[in-house]
C-alpha positions as CSV (number, residue, x, y, z in Angstrom):
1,X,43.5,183.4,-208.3
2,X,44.2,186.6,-206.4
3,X,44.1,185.0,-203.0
4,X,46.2,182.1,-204.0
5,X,48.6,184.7,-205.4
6,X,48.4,186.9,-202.2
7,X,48.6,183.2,-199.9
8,X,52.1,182.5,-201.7
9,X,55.1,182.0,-199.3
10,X,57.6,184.8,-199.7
11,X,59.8,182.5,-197.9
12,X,60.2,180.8,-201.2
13,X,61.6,183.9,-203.1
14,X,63.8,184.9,-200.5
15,X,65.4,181.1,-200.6
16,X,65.9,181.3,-204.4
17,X,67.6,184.6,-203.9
18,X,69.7,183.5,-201.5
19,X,70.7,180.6,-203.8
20,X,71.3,183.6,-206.5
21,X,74.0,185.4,-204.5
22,X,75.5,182.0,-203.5
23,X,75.7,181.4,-207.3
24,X,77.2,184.8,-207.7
25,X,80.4,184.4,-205.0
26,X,81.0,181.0,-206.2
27,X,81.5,183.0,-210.0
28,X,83.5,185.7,-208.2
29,X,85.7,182.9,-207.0
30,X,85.9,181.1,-210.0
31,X,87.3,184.4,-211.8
32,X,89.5,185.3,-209.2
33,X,91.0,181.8,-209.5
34,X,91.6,182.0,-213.1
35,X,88.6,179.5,-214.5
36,X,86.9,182.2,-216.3
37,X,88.2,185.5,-218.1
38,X,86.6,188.5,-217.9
39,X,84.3,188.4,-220.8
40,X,83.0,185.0,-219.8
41,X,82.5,186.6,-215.9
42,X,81.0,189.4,-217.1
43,X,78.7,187.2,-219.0
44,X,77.8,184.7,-216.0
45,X,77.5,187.7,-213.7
46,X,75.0,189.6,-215.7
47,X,72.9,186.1,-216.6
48,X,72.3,185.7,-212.0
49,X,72.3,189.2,-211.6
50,X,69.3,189.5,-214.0
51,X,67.4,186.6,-212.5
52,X,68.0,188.2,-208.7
53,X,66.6,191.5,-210.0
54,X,63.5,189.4,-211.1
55,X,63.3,187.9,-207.9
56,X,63.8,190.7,-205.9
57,X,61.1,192.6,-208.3
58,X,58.4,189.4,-207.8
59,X,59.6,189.7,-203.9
60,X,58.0,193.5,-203.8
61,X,55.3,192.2,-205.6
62,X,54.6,190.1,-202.9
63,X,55.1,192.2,-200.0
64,X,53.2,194.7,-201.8
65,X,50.1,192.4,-202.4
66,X,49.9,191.9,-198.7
67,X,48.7,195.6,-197.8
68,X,46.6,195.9,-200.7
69,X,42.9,195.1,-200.3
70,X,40.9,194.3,-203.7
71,X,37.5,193.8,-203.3
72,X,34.8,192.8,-205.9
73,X,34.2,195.9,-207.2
74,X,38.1,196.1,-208.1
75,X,38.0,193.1,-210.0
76,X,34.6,194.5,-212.0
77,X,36.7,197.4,-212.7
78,X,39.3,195.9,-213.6
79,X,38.0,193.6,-215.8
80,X,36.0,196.3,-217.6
81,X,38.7,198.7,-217.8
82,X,40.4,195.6,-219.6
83,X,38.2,195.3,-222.4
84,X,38.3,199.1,-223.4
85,X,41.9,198.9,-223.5
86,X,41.7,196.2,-225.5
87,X,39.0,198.6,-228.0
88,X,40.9,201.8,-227.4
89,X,44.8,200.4,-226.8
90,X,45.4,198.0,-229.1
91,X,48.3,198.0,-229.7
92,X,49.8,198.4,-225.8
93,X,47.5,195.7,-224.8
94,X,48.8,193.0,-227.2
95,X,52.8,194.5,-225.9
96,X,51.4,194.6,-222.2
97,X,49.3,191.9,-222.3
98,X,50.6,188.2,-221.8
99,X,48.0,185.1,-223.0
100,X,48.3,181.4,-223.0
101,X,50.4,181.6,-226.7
102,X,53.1,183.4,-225.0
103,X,54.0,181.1,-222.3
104,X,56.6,179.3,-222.2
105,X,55.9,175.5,-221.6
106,X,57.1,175.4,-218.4
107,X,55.0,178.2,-217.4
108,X,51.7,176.7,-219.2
109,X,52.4,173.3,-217.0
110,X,52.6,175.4,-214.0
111,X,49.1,177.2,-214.5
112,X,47.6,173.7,-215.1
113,X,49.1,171.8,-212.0
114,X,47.5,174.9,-210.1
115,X,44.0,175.6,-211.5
116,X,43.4,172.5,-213.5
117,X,41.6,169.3,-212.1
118,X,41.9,167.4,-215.7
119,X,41.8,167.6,-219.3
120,X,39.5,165.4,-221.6
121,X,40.8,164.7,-224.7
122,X,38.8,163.8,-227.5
123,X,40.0,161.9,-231.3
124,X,38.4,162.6,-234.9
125,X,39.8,160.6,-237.1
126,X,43.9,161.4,-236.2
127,X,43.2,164.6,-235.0
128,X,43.5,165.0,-231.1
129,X,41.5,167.9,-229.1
130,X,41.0,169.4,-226.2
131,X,37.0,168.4,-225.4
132,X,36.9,169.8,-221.3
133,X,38.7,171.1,-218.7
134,X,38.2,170.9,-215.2
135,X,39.0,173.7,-213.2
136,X,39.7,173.1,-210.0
137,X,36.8,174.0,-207.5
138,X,39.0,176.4,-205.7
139,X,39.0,178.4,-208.9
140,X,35.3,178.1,-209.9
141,X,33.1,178.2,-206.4
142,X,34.9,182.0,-205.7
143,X,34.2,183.0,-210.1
144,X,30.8,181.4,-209.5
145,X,29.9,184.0,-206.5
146,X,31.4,186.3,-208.3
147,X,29.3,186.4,-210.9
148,X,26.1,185.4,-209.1
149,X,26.7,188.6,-207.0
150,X,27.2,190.9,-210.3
151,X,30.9,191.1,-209.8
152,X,32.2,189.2,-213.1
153,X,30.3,188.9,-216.0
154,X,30.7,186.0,-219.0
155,X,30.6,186.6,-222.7
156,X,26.6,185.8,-224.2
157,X,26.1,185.0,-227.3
158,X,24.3,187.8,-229.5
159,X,22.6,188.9,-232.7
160,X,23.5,192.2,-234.4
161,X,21.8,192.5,-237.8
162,X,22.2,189.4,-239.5
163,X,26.1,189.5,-237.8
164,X,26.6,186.9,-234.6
165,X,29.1,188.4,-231.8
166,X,29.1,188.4,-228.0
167,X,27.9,190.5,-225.4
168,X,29.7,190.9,-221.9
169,X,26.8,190.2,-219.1
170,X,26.6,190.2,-215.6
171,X,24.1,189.8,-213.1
172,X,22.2,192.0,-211.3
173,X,24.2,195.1,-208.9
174,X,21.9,197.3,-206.7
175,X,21.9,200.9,-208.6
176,X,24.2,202.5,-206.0
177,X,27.1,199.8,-207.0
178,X,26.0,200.7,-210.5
179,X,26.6,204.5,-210.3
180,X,30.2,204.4,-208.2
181,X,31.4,201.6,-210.9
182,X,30.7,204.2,-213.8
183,X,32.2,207.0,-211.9
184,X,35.2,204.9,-211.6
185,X,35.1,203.7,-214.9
186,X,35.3,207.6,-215.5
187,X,38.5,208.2,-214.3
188,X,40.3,206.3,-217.2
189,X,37.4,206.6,-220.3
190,X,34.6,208.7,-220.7
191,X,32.1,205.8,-220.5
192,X,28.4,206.4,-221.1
193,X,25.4,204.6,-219.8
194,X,21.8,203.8,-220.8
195,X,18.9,202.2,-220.6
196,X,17.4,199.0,-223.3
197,X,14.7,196.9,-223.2
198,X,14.7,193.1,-224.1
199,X,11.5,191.7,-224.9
200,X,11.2,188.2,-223.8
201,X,8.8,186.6,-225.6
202,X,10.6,187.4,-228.7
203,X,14.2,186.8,-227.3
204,X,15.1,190.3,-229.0
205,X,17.2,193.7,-226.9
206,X,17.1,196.4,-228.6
207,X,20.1,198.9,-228.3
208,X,21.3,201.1,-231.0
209,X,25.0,200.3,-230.7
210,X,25.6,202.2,-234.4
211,X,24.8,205.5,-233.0
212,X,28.4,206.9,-231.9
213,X,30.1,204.0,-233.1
214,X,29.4,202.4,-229.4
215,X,31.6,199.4,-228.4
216,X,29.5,197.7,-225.4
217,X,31.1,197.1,-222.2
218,X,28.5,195.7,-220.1
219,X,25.1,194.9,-219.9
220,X,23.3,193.9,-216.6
221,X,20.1,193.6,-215.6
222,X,18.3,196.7,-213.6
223,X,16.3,194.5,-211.5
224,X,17.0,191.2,-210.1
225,X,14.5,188.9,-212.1
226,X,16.0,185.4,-211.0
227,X,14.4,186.5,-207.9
228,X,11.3,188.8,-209.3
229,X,10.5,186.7,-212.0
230,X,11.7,183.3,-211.8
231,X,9.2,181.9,-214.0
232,X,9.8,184.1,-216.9
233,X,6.4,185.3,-216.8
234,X,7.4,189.3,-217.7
235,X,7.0,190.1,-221.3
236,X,10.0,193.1,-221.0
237,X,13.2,192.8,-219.2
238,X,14.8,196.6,-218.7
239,X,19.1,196.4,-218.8
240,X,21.9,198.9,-218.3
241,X,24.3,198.9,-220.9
242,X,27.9,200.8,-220.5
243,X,29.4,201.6,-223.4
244,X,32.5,203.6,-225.1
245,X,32.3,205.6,-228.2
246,X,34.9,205.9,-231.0
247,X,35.9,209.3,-229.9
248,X,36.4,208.8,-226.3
249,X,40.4,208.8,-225.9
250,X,42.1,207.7,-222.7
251,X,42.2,210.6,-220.3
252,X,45.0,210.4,-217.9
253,X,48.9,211.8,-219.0
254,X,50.5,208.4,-218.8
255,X,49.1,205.4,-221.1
256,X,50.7,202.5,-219.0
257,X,48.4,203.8,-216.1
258,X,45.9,202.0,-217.7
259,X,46.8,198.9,-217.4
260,X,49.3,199.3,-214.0
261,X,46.6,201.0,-211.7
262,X,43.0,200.8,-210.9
263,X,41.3,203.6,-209.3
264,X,40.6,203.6,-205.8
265,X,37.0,203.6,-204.3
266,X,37.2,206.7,-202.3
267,X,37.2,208.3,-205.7
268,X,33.7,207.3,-206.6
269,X,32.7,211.3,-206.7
270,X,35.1,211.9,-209.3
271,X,33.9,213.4,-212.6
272,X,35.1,213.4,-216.2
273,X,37.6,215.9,-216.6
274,X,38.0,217.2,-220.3
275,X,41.9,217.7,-219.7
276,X,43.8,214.7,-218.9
277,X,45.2,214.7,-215.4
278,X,48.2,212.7,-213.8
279,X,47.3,210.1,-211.4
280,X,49.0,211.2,-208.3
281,X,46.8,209.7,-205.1
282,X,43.6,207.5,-204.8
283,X,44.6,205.1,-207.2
284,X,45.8,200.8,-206.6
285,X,49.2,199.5,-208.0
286,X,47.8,196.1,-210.0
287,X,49.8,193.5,-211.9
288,X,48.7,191.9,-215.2
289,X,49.6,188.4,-213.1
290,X,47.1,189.0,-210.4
291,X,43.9,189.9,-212.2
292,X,43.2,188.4,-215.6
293,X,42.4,187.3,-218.3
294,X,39.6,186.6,-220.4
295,X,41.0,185.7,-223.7
């Protein structure tokens, strides 16, 4: 989705703003010869002035996306970072946040002529639902590597006590990736990270998630076992888990830099700070549009 964003024409936006100044001289016109009165003008002129504003701002957007390199390690950062603002920001990620509910229809038929293949519909008794969707393989070959090479993870099923909820999992990442991801990470939330071991046999990881009041972020193998044990013959698995506890408060000055920027990867020696800091360099301009969502 972030290359298809990036591989958008800009020719496009320039046209429709083009069209939007043509609309605003013939307006002009129209007041100056007496079809309007000022209060209807002023309304008119606001109404295409707003919309070139918005194209002018998605225009920058554009331009901006061509000198900006995200990697996969940006989207597993980004992605993570996500989810704690989700825990930790509630309320700013429902405002900043937009989901399929708040689309507007044409919007919704948009994203389905460009990522959808087609929709099976299914019928119980008068009741029609949605059974599958086909993404388009465009979208799923590049989410597929992703996550095969650690860099996106899917929500597993889980037990906690007697309670059923998910856990965010992603493949295996050499230890190196591991460690700059956390230091990252560290820039926006005091994460913390530890070891747990799953015992196969009886299909049962043990991780005291109550301790701290411990949200999990991510848990991830910390050995490749599709490859070291693709049999399932090991009776214990070992997994990293990053977590965030109920104390650990956003650290930088300004809240919306949580969800408008995404540290940069020459900042992978950075450590926690107690003090919150202002971002000032090192850091990646991202839009909500280009790198979402999971809901």
């Amino acid at each position: 989705m972030i290359k298809q964003k990036f591989d958008e024409p800009k020719e496009e936006l320039e046209k429709e703003i083009k069209k939007q100044n043509d609309r605003l001289e013939r307006i002009r016109k129209a007041y100056i010869s007496g079809a309007f009165d000022l209060k209807e003008y002023n309304v008119e002129k606001k109404i295409v002035e707003d919309a070139i504003s918005k194209l002018k701002s998605e225009l920058n957007d554009a331009e901006t996306s061509d000198e900006l390199n995200f990697t996969p390690q940006d989207i597993l950062l980004k992605r993570d970072i996500d989810f704690i603002n989700k825990v930790k920001l509630e309320k700013e990620y429902k405002e900043k946040t937009k989901t399929w509910k708040d689309y507007t229809r044409e919007e919704k038929a948009n994203l389905i002529m460009n990522y959808v293949d087609d929709i099976k519909l299914g019928m119980m008794n008068d009741y029609i639902y949605v059974d599958n969707v086909n993404f388009r393989e465009s979208i799923c070959k590049p989410c597929n590597e992703l996550f095969d090479a650690g860099y996106i993870d899917v929500k597993s099923p889980a037990l906690f006590g007697n309670l059923v909820g998910h856990l965010r999992f992603s493949n295996y990442l050499p230890e190196e990736e591991v460690g700059k991801h956390i230091m990252r990470l560290r820039q926006y939330y005091n994460v913390g990270f530890e070891e747990a071991t799953y015992y196969v046999e009886d299909r049962i990881f043990y991780f005291n998630f109550i301790h701290d009041s411990r949200a999990i972020v991510r848990v991830f193998p910390l050995e490749d076992y599709c490859k070291i044990d693709p049999d399932i013959k090991m009776k214990e698995y070992r997994y990293g888990i990053i977590y965030i506890r109920e104390n650990d408060e956003f650290q930088m000055e300004d809240v919306n830099s949580a969800f408008d920027y995404i540290s940069d990867e020459s900042n992978d020696s950075v450590i926690y700070m107690k003090e919150p800091v202002p971002i000032e360099i090192g850091v990646k301009p991202v839009k909500k549009e280009l790198l979402y969502e999971e809901e």
